[in-house]
C-alpha positions in Angstrom: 0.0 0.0 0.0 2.6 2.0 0.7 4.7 4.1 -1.6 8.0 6.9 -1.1 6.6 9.0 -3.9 2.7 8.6 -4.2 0.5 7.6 -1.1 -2.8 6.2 -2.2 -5.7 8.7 -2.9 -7.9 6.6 -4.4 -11.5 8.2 -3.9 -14.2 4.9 -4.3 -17.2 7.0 -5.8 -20.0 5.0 -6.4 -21.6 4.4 -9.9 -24.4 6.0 -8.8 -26.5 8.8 -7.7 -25.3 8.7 -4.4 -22.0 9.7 -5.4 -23.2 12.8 -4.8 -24.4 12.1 -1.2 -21.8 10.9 0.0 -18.8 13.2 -1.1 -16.8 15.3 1.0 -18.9 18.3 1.7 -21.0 19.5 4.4 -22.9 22.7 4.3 -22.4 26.6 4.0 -20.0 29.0 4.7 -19.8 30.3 8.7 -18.2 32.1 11.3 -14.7 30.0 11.3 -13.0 32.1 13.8 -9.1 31.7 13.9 -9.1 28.6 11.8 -10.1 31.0 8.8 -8.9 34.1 9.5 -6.4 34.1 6.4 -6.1 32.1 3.3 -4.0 29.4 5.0 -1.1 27.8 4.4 -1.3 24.6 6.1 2.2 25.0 7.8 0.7 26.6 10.9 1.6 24.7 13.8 3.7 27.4 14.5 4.4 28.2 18.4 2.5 25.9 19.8 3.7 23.3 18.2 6.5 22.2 21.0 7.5 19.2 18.6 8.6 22.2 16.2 11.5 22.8 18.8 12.6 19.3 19.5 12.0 19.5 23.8 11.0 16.2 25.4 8.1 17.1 26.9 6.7 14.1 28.0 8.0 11.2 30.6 6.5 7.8 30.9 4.5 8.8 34.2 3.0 11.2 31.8 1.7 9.3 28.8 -2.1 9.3 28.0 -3.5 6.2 25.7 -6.1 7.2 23.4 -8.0 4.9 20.7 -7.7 6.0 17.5 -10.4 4.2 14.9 -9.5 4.3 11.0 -12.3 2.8 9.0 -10.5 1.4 6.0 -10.5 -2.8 7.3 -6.8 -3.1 5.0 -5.2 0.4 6.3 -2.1 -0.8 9.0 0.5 1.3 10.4 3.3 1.9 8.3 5.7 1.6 11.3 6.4 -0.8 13.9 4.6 1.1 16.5 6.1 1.5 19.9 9.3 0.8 18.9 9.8 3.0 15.9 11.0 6.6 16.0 8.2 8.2 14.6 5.9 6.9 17.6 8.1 7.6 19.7 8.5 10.9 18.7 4.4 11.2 19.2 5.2 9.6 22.6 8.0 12.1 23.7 6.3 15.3 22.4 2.8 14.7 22.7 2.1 12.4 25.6 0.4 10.5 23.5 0.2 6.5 23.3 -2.1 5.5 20.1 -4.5 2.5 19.8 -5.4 2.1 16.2 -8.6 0.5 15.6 -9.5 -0.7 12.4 -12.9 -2.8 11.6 -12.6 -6.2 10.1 -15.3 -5.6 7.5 -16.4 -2.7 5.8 -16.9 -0.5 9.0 -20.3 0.7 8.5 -21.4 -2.1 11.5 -19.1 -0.2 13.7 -19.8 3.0 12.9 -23.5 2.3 13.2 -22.9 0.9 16.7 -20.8 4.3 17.7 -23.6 6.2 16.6 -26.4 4.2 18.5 -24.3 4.3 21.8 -22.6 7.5 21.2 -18.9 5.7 22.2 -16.7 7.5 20.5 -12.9 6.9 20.5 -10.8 9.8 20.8 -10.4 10.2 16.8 -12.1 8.6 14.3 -10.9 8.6 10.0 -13.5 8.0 7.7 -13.5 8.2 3.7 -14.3 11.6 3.2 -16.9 12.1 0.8 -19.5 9.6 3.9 -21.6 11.0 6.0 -20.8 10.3 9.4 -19.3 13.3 9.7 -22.5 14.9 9.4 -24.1 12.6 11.6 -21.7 12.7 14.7 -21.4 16.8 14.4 -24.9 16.6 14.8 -25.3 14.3 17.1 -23.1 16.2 19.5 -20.4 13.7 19.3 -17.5 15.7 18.3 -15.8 18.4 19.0 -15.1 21.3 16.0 -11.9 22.0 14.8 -12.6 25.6 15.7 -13.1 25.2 18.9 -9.7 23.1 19.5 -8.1 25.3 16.9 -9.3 28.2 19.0 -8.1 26.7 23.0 -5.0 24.9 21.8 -3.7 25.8 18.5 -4.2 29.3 17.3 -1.2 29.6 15.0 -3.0 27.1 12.9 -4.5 27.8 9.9 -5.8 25.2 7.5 -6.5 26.4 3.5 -9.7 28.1 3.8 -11.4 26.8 1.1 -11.0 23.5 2.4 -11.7 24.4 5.7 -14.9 25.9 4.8 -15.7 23.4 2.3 -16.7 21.0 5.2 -18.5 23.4 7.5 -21.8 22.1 8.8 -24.8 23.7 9.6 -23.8 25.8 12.7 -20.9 26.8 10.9 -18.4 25.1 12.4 -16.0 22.1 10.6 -15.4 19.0 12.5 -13.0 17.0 10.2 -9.3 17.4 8.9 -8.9 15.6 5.4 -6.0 14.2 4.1 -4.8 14.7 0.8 -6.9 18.0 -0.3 -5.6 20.6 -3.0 -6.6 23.9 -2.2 -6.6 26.6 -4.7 -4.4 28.6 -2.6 -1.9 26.3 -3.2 -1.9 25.4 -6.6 -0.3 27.1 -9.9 -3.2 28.5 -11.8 -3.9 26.3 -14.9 -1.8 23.4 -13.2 -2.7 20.0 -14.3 -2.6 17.1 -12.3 -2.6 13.2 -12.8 -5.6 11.0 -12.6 -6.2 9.3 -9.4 -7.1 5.9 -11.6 -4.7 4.1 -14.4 -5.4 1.7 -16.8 -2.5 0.1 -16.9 -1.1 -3.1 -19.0 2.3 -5.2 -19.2 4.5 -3.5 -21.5 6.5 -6.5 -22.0 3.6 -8.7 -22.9 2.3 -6.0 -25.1 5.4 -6.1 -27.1 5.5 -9.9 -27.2 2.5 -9.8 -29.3 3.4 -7.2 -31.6 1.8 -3.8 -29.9 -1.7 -4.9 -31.7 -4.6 -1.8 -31.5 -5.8 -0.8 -28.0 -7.4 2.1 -29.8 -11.2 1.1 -28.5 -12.4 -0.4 -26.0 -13.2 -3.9 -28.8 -9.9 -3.7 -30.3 -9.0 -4.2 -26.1 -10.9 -7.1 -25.7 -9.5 -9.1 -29.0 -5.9 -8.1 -27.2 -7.0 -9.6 -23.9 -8.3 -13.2 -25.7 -4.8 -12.8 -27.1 -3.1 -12.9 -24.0 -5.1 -15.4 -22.6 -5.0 -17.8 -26.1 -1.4 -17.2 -27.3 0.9 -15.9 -24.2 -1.2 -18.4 -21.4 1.4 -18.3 -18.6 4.6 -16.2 -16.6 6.8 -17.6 -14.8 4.7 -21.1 -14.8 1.0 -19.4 -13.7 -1.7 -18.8 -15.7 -2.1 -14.8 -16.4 -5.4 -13.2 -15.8 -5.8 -10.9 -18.8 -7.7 -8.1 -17.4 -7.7 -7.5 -12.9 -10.1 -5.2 -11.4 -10.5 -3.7 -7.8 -12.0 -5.9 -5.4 -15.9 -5.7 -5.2 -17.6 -4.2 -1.8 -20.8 -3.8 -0.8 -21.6 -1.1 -3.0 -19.8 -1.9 -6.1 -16.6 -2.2 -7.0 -14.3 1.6 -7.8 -12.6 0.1 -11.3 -16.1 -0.2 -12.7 -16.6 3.7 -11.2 -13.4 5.2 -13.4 -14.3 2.8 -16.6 -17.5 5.5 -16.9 -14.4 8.0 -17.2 -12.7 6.1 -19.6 -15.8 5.7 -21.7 -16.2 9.0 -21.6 -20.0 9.3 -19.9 -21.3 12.8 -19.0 -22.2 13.6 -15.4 -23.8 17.2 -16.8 -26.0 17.7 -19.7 -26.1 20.6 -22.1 -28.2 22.3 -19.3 -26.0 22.6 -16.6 -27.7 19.5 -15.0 -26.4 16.7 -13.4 -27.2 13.3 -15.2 -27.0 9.9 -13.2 -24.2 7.6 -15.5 -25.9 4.4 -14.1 -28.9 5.1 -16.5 -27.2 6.4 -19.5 -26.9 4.3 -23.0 -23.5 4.7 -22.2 -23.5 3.4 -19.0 -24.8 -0.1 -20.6 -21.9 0.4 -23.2 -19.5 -0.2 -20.5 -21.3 -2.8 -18.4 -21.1 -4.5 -21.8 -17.9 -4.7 -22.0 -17.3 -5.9 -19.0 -20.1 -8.8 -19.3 -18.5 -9.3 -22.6 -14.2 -9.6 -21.3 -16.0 -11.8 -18.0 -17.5 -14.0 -21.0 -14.6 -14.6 -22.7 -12.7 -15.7 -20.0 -10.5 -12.4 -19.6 -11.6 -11.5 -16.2 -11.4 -14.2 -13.4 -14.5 -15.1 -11.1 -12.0 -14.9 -8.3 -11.8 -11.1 -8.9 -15.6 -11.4 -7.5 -14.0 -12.5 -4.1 -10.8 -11.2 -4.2 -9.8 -8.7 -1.6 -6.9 -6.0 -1.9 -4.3 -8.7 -0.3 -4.8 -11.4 -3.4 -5.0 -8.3 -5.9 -1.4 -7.3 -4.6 -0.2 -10.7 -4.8 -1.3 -11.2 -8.7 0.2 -8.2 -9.3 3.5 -8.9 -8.0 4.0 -12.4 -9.2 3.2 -11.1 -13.0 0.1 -12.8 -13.5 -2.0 -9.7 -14.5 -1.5 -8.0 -17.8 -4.1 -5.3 -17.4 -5.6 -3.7 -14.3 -7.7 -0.4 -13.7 -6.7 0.6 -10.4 -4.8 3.5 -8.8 -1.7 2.7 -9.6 0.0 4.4 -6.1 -1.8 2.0 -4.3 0.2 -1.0 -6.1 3.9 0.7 -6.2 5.2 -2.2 -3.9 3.6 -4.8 -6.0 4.8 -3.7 -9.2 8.2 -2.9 -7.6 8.6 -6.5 -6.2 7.9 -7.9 -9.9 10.3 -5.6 -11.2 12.9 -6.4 -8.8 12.4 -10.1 -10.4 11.8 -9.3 -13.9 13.2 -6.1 -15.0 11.4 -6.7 -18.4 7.8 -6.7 -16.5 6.7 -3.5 -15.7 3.4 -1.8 -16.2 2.6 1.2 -18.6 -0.6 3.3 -18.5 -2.9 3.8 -21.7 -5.5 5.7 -22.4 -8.4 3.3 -23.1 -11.5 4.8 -25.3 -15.0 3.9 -25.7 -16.3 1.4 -28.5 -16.5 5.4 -30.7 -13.0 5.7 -30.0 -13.9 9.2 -28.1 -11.1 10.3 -25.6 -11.4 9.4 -21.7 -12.2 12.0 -19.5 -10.6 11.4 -16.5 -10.7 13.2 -12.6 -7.7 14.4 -11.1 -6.3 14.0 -7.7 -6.9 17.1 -6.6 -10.5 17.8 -4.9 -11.4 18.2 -0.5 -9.5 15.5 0.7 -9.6 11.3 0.8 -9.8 10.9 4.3 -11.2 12.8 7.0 -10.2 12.8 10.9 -12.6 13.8 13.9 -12.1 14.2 17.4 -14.1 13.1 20.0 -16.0 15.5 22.1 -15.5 13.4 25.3 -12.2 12.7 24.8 -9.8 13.3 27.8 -7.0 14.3 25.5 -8.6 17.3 23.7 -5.2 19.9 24.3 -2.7 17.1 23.2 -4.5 15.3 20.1 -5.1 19.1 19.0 -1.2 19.8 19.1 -0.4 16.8 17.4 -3.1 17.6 14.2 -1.4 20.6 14.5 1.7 19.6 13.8 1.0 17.1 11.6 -0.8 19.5 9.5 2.2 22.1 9.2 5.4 22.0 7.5 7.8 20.3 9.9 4.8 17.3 10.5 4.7 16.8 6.7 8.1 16.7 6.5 8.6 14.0 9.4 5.9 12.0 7.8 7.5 12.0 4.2 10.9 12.1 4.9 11.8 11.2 8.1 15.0 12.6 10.1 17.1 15.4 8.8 20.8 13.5 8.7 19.6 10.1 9.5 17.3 9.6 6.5 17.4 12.3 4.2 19.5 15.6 3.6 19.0 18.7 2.4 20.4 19.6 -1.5 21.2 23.3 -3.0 17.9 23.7 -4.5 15.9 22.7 -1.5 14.9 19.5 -2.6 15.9 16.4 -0.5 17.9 13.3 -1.3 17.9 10.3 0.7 20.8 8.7 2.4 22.6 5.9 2.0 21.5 4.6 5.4 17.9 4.8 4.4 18.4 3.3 1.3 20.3 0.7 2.5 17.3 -0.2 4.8 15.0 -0.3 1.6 17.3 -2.6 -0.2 17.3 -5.4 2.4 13.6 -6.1 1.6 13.3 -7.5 5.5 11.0 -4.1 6.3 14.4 -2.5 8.2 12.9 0.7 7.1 9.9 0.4 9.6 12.2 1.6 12.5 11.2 5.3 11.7 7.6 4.4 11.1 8.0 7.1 8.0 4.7 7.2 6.1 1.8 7.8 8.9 -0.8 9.0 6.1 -4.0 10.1 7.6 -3.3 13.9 7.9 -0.9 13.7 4.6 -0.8 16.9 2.5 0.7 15.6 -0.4 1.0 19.0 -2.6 2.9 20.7 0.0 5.9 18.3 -0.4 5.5 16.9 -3.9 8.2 19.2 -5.3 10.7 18.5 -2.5 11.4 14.5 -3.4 14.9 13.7 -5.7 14.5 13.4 -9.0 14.8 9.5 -9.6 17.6 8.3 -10.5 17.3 3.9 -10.3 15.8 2.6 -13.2 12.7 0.8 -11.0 12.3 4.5 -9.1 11.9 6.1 -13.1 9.7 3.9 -13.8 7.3 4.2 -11.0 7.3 7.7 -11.1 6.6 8.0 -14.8 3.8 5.5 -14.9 0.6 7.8 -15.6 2.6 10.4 -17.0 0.8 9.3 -20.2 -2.7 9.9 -19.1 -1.8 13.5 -17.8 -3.5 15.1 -20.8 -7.0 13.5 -20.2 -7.4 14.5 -16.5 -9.6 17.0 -15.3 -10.8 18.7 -12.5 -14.2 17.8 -11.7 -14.4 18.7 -8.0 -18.2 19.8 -8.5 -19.4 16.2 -9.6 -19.1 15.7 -5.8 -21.7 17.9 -4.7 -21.9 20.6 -2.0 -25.0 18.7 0.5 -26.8 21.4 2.5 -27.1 19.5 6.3 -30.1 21.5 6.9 -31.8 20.3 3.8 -35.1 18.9 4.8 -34.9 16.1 2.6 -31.2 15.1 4.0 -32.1 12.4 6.0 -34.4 10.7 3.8 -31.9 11.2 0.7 -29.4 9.5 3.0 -31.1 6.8 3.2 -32.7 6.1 0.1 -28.8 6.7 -1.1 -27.8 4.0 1.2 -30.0 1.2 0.2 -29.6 2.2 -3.8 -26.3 1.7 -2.8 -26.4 -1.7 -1.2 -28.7 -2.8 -4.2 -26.3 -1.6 -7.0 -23.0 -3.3 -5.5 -25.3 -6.8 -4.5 -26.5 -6.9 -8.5 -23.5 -5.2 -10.5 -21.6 -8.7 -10.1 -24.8 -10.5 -11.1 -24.5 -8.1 -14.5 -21.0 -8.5 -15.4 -21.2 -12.9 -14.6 -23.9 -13.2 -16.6 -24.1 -16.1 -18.7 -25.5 -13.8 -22.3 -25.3 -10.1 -23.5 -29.5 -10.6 -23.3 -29.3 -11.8 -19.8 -26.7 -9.2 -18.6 -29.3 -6.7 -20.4 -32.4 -8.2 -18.6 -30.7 -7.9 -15.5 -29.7 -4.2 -16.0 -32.7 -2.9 -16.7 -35.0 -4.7 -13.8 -32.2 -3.6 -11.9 -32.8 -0.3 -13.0 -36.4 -0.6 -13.0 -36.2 -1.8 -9.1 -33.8 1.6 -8.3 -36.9 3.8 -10.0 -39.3 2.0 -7.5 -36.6 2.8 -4.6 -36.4 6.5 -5.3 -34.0 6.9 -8.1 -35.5 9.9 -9.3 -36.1 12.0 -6.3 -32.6 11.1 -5.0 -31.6 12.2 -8.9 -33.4 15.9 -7.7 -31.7 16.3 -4.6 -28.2 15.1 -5.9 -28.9 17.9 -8.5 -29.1 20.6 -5.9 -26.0 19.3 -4.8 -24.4 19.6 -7.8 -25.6 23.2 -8.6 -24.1 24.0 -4.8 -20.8 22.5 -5.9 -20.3 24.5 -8.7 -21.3 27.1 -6.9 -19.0 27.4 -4.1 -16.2 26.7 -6.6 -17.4 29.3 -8.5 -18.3 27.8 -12.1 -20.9 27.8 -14.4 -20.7 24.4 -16.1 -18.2 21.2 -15.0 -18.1 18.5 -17.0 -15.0 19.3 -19.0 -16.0 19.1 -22.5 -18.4 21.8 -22.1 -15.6 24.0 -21.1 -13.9 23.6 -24.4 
């Protein structure tokens, strides 16, 4: 999961509607008090910060253990915690001893259960764009950012547009997101990679001659080619095409093939249109019934969790996967590291029209989002240490580790790694854990980008280059995401309608792309369909609408979809 240069920001939108309802937004504007006071610059741990000086604050009569409960079941530690520096370091200057908690499903049984008994740890990650950060605000569970911001931290001053981005209804933002571009930080006009990749073994490729990729047919008769004519690697069967495990609601590979394909979320209107019930839509869901058909996707993928999709990758049995690539850099380094032929290049796949993808860009509010507990014991302390992890020398711990000991400083401010470091890397026995570098739930990813060494090792090249070729199709489509309104008075009901579409969609999507005929794939998409009308498709349709037009208007646009803008 983890990687030096790219940390995984792979947003899961659903397919459908709900997309909407469940993005990273939360209300209007406010009075933000000091945490908005100025643009921000995200560095602004500033004096209070005492980690910012180096003291030892902290002895071990002094420590205080708080839970700390990550909803992502696969997300681990990147350290060895306890024993590595960067814990330690949280220890010594913090007073702070973490329990991470993560759920051994999909989480929403536990987060149901903190909600219905209001036992809340001390802070609590979710994926962003859900709504429980909505629902424990206002159910009086947390305690704002403001307010600690306020007591504890007034030096600190997140990007305002973010900050304000998640306000709820009493004005006030209870969350922290990781990975969030804010327009005060980026170059005007600057484009950024996709967060997704189709991506295929360039080796393989060239074995057969570099045949047409050029639509999404011409894919498919490359895929049976694979599977007829090159069979095996390194004694294994290959699996021609791999996609993202499937959850309960759907599986995210089947979310950016409506990108590749090219399917509007706006109409010539200004409106938002729902994919899932596009002609389009059934374009794509053909393809996939067709490649499942033909033996190019494996019925394990229908069981497979991230673990197994890791594994394939690194022992070279995949030749295609859409994924996020940065959440596979240690898979496709280990096969490298065997196979220097095998690596992985990214194309740009296109409908069966041949029209171009139109792909979303990393930027946007943020993957993850943190909260604090309002009952929490540790309020002063866990606000220092978002603090700091939040400002300039946090991100630079998390990223690069110690000054001298794992990095150094060069002329032009960038950094370069040292041989001790890399040393540790080499030895492929995780000797690197002993700084616990890489703690990524408060990771602000722009702020650093610029400061890593060029690469210079072949494998470090390649990695690093790997959706460099899909650059020119990404967009930003931040306002697909929707700005909800938490005082709407149709909110709760939306919610839950959203929720149970949902459920439905990811419990028949699988049933669509196994099925035995194009005609029964078909049937089943359309009284699929048909059952999501009787559930409240179109109303939900309506109020993700509003959301839509509120995007788009807090960012300040008139239309989204990028086409239009052309």
């Amino acid at each position: 999961m983890i990687s030096r240069r790219k940390w995984t920001a792979g947003l899961l939108a659903l397919s459908l509607a709900l997309t909407l309802i469940l993005s990273a937004c939360s209300g209007n504007g406010g009075d933000h008090n000091a945490a908005s006071s100025g643009k921000g610059n995200n560095n602004g741990a500033g004096n209070d910060s005492a980690a910012a000086n180096g003291e030892k604050l902290y002895d071990q009569n002094d420590i205080m253990n708080v839970d700390w409960y990550v909803n992502l079941s696969w997300w681990k530690y990147p350290g060895d915690y306890g024993k590595d520096k960067f814990s330690q370091y949280i220890r010594d200057h913090f007073g702070l001893n973490i329990n991470f908690i993560t759920p051994a499903g999909d989480g929403s049984e536990q987060m149901s259960a903190m909600i219905a008994t209001g036992e809340i740890p001390d802070l609590i990650t979710v994926e962003a764009w859900q709504d429980y950060k909505t629902t424990l605000a206002k159910g009086g569970y947390l305690i704002s950012m403001n307010e600690l911001i306020e007591k504890y931290t007034p030096d600190f001053k997140p990007y305002e547009d973010i900050f304000n981005w998640y306000s709820e209804s009493d004005g006030k933002t209870y969350i922290l997101p990781n990975f969030a571009y804010s327009r005060f930080a980026m170059e005007p006009g600057e484009k950024l990679e996709p967060n997704s990749g189709f991506t295929l073994r360039s080796d393989i490729y060239d074995q057969l001659g570099n045949p047409d990729i050029s639509s999404a047919g011409k894919l498919l008769n490359v895929l049976e080619r694979v599977k007829n004519e090159v069979k095996t690697y390194d004694g294994k069967s290959i699996i021609p095409l791999q996609l993202y495990e499937f959850t309960s609601n759907g599986n995210s590979s089947v979310n950016w093939l409506t990108e590749y394909f090219a399917i509007p979320y706006e109409d010539e209107a200004g409106n938002y249109v729902n994919r899932t019930y596009t002609p389009q839509y059934w374009e794509m869901l053909k393809f996939l019934n067709d490649a499942y058909r033909r033996g190019l996707i494996s019925k394990d993928n229908f069981t497979d969790k991230r673990d197994q999709i890791n594994e394939k990758i690194a022992s070279g049995r995949v030749f295609a996967n859409l994924t996020a690539p940065q959440d596979f850099t240690d898979s496709y380094r280990t096969l490298y590291n065997n196979d220097e032929n095998a690596k992985y290049e990214a194309f740009a796949l296109r409908n069966y029209q041949g029209d171009a993808p139109v792909l979303t860009d990393i930027r946007g509010f943020g993957w993850l989002a943190t909260m604090v507990g309002k009952d929490s014991k540790a309020h002063e302390r866990i606000a220092k240490l978002l603090a700091f992890l939040s400002s300039k020398e946090g991100q630079h711990m998390v990223h690069f580790g110690w000054e001298g000991e794992t990095y150094t400083y060069n002329a032009d401010g960038t950094i370069s790694w040292t041989k001790e470091y890399e040393d540790a890397l080499a030895k492929g026995d995780n000797s690197e854990k002993k700084w616990g570098m890489g703690f990524n739930l408060l990771m602000d990813w722009y702020s650093v980008k610029d400061l890593f060494p060029k690469p210079e090792k072949p494998v470090d090249i390649y990695l690093e280059d790997i959706k460099k070729p899909l650059i020119e199709y990404s967009y930003d489509t931040s306002a697909y995401t929707g700005k909800p309104n938490p005082d709407h008075p149709e909110r709760d009901k939306m919610l839950e309608t959203g929720n149970r579409l949902s459920l439905y969609w990811g419990r028949e999507l699988p049933r669509i792309i196994m099925a035995e005929s194009e005609d029964k794939a078909r049937s089943i998409y359309e009284e699929t369909l048909k059952k999501m009308n009787e559930m409240g498709r179109k109303q939900l349709d309506e109020y993700n609408n509003e959301l839509f037009q509120n995007g788009k208007k807090a960012l300040g646009i008139e239309r989204s979809w990028p086409l239009y803008l052309k």
